[in-house]
C-alpha positions in Angstrom: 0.0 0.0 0.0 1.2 3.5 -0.8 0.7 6.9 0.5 -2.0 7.5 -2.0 -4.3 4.7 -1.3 -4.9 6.1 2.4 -5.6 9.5 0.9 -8.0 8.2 -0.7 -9.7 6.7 2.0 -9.5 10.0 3.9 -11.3 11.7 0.8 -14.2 9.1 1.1 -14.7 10.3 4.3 -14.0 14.1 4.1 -13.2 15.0 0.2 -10.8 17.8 -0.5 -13.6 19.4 -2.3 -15.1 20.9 1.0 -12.0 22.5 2.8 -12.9 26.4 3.8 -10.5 28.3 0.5 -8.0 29.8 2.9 -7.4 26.2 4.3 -3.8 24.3 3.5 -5.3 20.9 3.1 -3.7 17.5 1.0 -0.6 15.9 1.1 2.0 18.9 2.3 5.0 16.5 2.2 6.3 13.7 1.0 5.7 11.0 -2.2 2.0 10.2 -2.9 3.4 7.0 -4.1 5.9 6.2 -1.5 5.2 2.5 0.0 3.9 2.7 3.9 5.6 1.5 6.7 2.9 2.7 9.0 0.8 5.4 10.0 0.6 8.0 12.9 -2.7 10.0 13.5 -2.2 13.8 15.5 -4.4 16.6 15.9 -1.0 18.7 15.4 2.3 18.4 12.8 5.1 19.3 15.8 8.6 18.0 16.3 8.2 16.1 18.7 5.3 14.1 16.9 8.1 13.5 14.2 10.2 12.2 16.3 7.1 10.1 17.7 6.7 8.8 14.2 10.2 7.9 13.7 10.6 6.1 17.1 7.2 4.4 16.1 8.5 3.5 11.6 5.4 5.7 10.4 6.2 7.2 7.4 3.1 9.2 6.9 2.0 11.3 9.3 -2.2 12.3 9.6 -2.7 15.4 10.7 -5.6 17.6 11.5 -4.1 21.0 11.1 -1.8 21.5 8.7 1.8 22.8 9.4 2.1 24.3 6.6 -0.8 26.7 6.8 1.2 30.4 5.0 3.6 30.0 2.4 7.2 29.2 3.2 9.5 31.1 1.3 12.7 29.7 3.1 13.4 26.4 4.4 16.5 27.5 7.2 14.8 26.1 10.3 14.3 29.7 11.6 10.9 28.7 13.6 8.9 25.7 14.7 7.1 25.3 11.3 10.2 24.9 9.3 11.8 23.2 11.9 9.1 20.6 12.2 9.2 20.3 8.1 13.3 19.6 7.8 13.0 16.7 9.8 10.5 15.2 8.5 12.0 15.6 4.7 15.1 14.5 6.1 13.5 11.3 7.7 11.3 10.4 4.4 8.0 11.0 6.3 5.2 12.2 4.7 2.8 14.8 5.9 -0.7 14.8 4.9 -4.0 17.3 6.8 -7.4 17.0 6.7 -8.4 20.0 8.6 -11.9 21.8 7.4 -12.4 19.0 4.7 -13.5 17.5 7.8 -14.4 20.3 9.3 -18.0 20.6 6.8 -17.9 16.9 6.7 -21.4 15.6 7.5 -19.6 13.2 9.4 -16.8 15.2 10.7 -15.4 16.9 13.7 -18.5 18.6 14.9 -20.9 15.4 14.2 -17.6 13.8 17.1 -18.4 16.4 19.6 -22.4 15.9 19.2 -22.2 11.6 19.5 -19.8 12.6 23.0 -22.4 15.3 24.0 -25.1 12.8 23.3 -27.0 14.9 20.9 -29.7 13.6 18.6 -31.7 14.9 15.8 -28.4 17.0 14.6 -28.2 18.7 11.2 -25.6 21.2 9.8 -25.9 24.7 11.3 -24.2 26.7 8.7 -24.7 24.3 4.8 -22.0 24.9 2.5 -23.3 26.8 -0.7 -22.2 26.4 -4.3 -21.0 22.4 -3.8 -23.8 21.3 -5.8 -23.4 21.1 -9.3 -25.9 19.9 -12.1 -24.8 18.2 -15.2 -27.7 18.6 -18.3 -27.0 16.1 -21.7 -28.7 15.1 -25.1 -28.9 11.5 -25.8 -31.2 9.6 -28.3 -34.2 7.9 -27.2 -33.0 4.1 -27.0 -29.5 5.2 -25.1 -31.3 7.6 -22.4 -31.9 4.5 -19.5 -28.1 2.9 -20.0 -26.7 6.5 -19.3 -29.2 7.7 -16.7 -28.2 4.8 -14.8 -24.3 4.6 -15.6 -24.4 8.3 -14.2 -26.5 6.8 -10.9 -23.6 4.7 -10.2 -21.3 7.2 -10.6 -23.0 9.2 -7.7 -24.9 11.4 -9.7 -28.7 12.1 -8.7 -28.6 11.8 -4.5 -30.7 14.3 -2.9 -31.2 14.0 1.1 -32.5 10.9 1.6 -33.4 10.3 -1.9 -31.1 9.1 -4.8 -31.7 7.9 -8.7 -33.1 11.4 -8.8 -33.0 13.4 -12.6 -35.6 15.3 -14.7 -36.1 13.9 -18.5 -37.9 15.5 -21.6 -38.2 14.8 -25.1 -37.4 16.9 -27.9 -35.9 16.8 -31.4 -32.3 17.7 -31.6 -30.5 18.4 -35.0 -26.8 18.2 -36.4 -24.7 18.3 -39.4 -21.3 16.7 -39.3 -18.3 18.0 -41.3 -15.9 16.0 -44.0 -13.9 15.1 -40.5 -17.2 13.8 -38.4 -18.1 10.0 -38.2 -21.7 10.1 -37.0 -22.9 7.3 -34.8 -26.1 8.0 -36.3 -26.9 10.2 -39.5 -24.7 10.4 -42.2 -21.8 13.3 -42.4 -22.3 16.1 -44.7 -26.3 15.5 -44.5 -28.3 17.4 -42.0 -29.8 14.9 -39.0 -33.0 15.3 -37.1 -33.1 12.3 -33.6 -35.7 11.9 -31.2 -33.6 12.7 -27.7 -33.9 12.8 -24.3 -32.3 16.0 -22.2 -31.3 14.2 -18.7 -30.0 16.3 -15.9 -28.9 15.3 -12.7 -27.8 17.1 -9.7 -24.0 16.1 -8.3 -21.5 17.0 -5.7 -19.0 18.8 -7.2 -16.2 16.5 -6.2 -17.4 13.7 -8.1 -18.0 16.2 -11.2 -14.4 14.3 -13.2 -16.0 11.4 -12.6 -19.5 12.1 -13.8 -17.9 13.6 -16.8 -16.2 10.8 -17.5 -18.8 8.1 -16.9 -20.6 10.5 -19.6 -18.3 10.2 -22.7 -18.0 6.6 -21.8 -21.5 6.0 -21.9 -22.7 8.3 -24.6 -23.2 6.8 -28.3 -22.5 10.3 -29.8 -18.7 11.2 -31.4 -19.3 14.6 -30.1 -21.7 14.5 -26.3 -23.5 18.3 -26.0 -23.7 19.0 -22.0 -23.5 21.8 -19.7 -22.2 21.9 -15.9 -24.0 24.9 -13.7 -23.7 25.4 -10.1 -26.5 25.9 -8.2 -26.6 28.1 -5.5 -28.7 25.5 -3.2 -27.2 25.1 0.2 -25.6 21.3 0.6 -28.0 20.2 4.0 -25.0 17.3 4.0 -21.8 19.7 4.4 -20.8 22.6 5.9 -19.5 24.2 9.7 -21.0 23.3 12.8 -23.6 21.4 13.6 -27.2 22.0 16.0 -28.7 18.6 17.8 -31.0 18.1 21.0 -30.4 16.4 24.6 -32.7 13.7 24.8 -33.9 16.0 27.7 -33.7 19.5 28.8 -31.1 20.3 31.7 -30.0 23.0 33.9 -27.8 24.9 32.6 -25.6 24.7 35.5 -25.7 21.1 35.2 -24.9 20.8 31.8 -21.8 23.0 31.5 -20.6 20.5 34.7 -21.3 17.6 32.1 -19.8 19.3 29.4 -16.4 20.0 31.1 -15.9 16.4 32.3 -17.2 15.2 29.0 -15.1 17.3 26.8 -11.9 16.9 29.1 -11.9 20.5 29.8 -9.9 22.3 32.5 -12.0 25.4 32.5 -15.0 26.7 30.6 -15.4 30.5 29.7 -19.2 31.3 29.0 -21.4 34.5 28.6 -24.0 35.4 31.1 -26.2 32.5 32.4 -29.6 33.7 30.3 -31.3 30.5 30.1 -32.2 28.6 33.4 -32.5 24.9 31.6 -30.7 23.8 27.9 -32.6 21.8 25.1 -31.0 22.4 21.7 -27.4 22.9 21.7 -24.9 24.6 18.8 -21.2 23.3 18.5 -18.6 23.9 16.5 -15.0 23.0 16.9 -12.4 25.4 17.0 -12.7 29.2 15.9 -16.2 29.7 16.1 -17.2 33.6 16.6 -18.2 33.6 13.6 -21.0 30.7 13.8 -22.5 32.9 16.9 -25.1 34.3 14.5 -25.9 31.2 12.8 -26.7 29.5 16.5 -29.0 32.2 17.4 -31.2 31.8 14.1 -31.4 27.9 14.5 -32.6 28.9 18.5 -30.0 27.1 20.1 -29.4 27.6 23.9 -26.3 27.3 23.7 -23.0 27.5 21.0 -20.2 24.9 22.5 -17.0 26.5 20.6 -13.2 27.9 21.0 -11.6 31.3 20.4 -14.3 33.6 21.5 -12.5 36.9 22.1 -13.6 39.5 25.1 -16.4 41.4 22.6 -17.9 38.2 21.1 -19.5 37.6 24.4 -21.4 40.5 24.4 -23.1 38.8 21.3 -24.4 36.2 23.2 -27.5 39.8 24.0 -29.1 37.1 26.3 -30.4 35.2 23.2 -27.8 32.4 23.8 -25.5 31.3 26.1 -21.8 30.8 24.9 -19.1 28.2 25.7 -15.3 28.3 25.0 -13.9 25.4 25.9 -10.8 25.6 23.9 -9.4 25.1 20.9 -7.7 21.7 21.5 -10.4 20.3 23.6 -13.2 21.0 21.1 -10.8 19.3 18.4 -8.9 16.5 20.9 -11.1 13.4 20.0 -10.7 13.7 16.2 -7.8 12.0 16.0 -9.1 9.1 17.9 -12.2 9.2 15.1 -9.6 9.0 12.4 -7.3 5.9 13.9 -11.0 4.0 14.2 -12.1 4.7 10.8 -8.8 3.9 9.3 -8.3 0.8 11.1 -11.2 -0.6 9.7 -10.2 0.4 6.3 -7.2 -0.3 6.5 -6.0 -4.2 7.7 -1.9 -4.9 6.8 0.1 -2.0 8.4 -0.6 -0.2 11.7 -2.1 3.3 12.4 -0.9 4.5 15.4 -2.7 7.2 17.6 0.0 9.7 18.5 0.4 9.9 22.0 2.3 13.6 22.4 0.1 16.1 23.6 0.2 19.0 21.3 -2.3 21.6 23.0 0.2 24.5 23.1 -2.2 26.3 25.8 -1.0 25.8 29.4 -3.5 25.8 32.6 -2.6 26.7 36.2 
C-alpha cells in the first residue's frame, strides 16, 4: 500500500472538495506514491510528533491541522514550522491534513463532539453553498436509460434521503457533421433530425471528473452536448458546525458541569447564564465567533465553541448562552475518530494514535 491509497480513504470520508478556500489541506509533504511503513494519527504536525513517528516507523503522518498553513519562502529552520518540516523531509515521512475538509464533513469533527455530547436529531448549522453542481445532456431515445443509470452509479442524482433522482424531456435535436465527423447515427455532410432525451442530474462537485467521464464513456454520440451549472442551493450534508438536541432538557448549571468532564476540559469560559435549563445545543469545533449568529437563528441555547475573544460575548445579548472550551479540547477526539475509521479500512500496516500532547495552551 502507498501513501495514496490512504488518501484516498480520507477523501471518502472528508473530500478535499469541502475545505474552507484559505485552508492548506492534501498531502503537504512527501511522495504520494511512496510505500507505507505505518501510520501515525495527531491533531498537530510538531517536532516532537516527528520524532514520535520515527521512534514508532510511520512514514506518513495524519494530521488535523496542517503545518504548513502560509507559504514558506525559506526552508533555514528559523521557527517551529520549518523546523518541524526539515525533519521530516530529512526522515522520508510524509505529511498529509485534513483539517476543514472534515471540518464541513457531515460526518466530521463537529458530528464527534455531538455523539460525545449525546446529541440527537443533529443537522448542519451553517450548509456549505455552491457544492452542488448539475450536469444537463442530449442522448437519443434508445440510449437515455443505460446513461441515466451509468451516471447513478457514478454518484450522480442523491438528494437528502433520496437518490436515482433526474428530470427527462423529449425533444428533437438536429446536427450536421463536417468532412472530419463519423456520426454514430446520421450520415456526415447530410443534416440529422433524432428523437432525444435531455437528462440532468444534480451532483456534488467533487465527483464532477468522474461524472464527466462516466458521460463520454457511456454516450453513443462522437461529439456529447452538455452543460455543468452550479446551483446556488445550500448542501443540508456539508458545511460548519452542527445543531442537535439532549434527549432531555437540563439546567444549565448542570450541563456545562457535564460538558467539562465530557469534553476533558480544564475550564469553561461562558457569557452570562440567560437560560435557566438547555434543550438544543450549537457546537462547532475550534474558531467559532463567527457561527454565533448562525446558533442564534437555529434557537440554540447554547453554542459549544473555541476562540471567542472579550467582545464576542457581548453577542451572546441574552439570546444564547456561549461556551469556550478551547481550541484543542473541542478538536482532541478527532484524532481518535480517524485511527478507528482507518483501522477498519485499513487491515496490513498499523495506524498509530500519537500519543504527544500537542495543546500548546497551558492551565494553572
Amino acid at each position: 500500500m502507498v501513501i495514496q491509497d490512504v488518501i484516498n480513504h480520507l477523501e471518502t470520508l472528508a473530500p478535499l472538495h469541502y475545505a474552507e478556500d484559505f485552508d492548506n489541506v492534501g498531502l503537504l509533504v512527501g511522495d504520494k506514491n511512496k510505500k507505507i511503513s505505518g501510520v501515525l494519527v495527531t491533531l498537530d504536525t510538531i517536532e516532537a510528533v516527528v520524532d514520535e513517528a520515527i521512534t514508532k516507523n510511520c512514514n506518513l503522518i495524519i494530521s488535523f491541522h496542517p503545518i504548513i498553513f502560509k507559504g514558506l519562502k525559506s526552508l533555514t529552520g528559523k521557527n517551529y514550522v520549518e523546523k518541524t518540516v526539515l525533519k521530516a523531509i530529512k526522515n522520508d515521512i510524509a505529511i498529509f491534513a485534513i483539517h476543514t475538509a472534515l471540518d464541513n464533513a457531515i460526518n466530521g469533527v463537529n458530528d464527534i463532539i455531538c455523539n460525545t455530547l449525546g446529541l440527537i436529531n443533529k443537522r448542519i448549522l451553517i450548509p456549505q453553498k455552491g457544492t452542488i453542481k448539475k450536469l444537463t445532456t442530449f442522448v437519443p431515445l434508445g440510449n437515455a436509460n443505460t446513461l441515466r443509470s451509468q451516471l447513478f452509479k457514478a454518484g450522480a442524482g442523491n438528494i437528502g434521503n433520496y437518490d436515482n433522482c433526474s428530470f427527462n424531456t423529449e425533444g428533437l435535436g438536429t446536427y450536421k457533421g463536417n468532412e472530419n465527423s463519423n456520426p454514430t447515427l446520421g450520415e456526415k455532410g447530410v443534416l440529422h433530425e433524432e428523437k432525444e432525451t435531455q437528462i440532468s442530474v444534480t451532483f456534488n462537485k467533487h465527483l464532477e471528473s468522474k461524472l464527466l467521464s462516466t458521460l463520454f464513456e457511456h454516450h453513443p454520440y462522437e461529439e456529447v452536448a452538455f452543460e455543468v451549472t452550479t446551483l446556488d442551493n445550500y448542501n443540508q450534508n456539508i458545511g460548519m458546525g452542527m445543531v442537535g438536541e439532549l434527549q432531555n432538557s437540563q439546567d444549565t448549571m448542570t450541563f456545562l458541569a457535564f460538558v467539562k468532564e465530557t469534553m476533558k476540559v480544564s475550564c469553561i469560559k461562558h457569557s452570562k447564564i440567560s437560560k435557566q435549563t438547555i434543550k438544543k445545543v450549537a457546537v462547532l469545533g475550534g474558531s467559532g465567533s463567527f457561527a454565533i449568529s448562525a446558533a442564534k437563528r437555529a434557537g440554540a441555547d447554547i453554542l459549544i465553541t473555541a476562540d471567542l475573544k472579550y467582545h464576542d460575548f457581548f453577542s451572546a445579548e441574552n439570546e444564547i448562552i456561549l461556551a469556550d472550551i478551547g481550541h484543542y479540547e473541542s478538536e482532541q477526539f478527532t484524532k481518535n475518530f480517524l485511527v478507528e475509521y482507518l483501522s477498519k479500512k485499513i487491515t496490513n500496516f498499523a495506524v498509530v494514535l500519537s500519543t504527544t500532547n500537542t495543546n500548546p495552551v497551558k492551565y494553572l
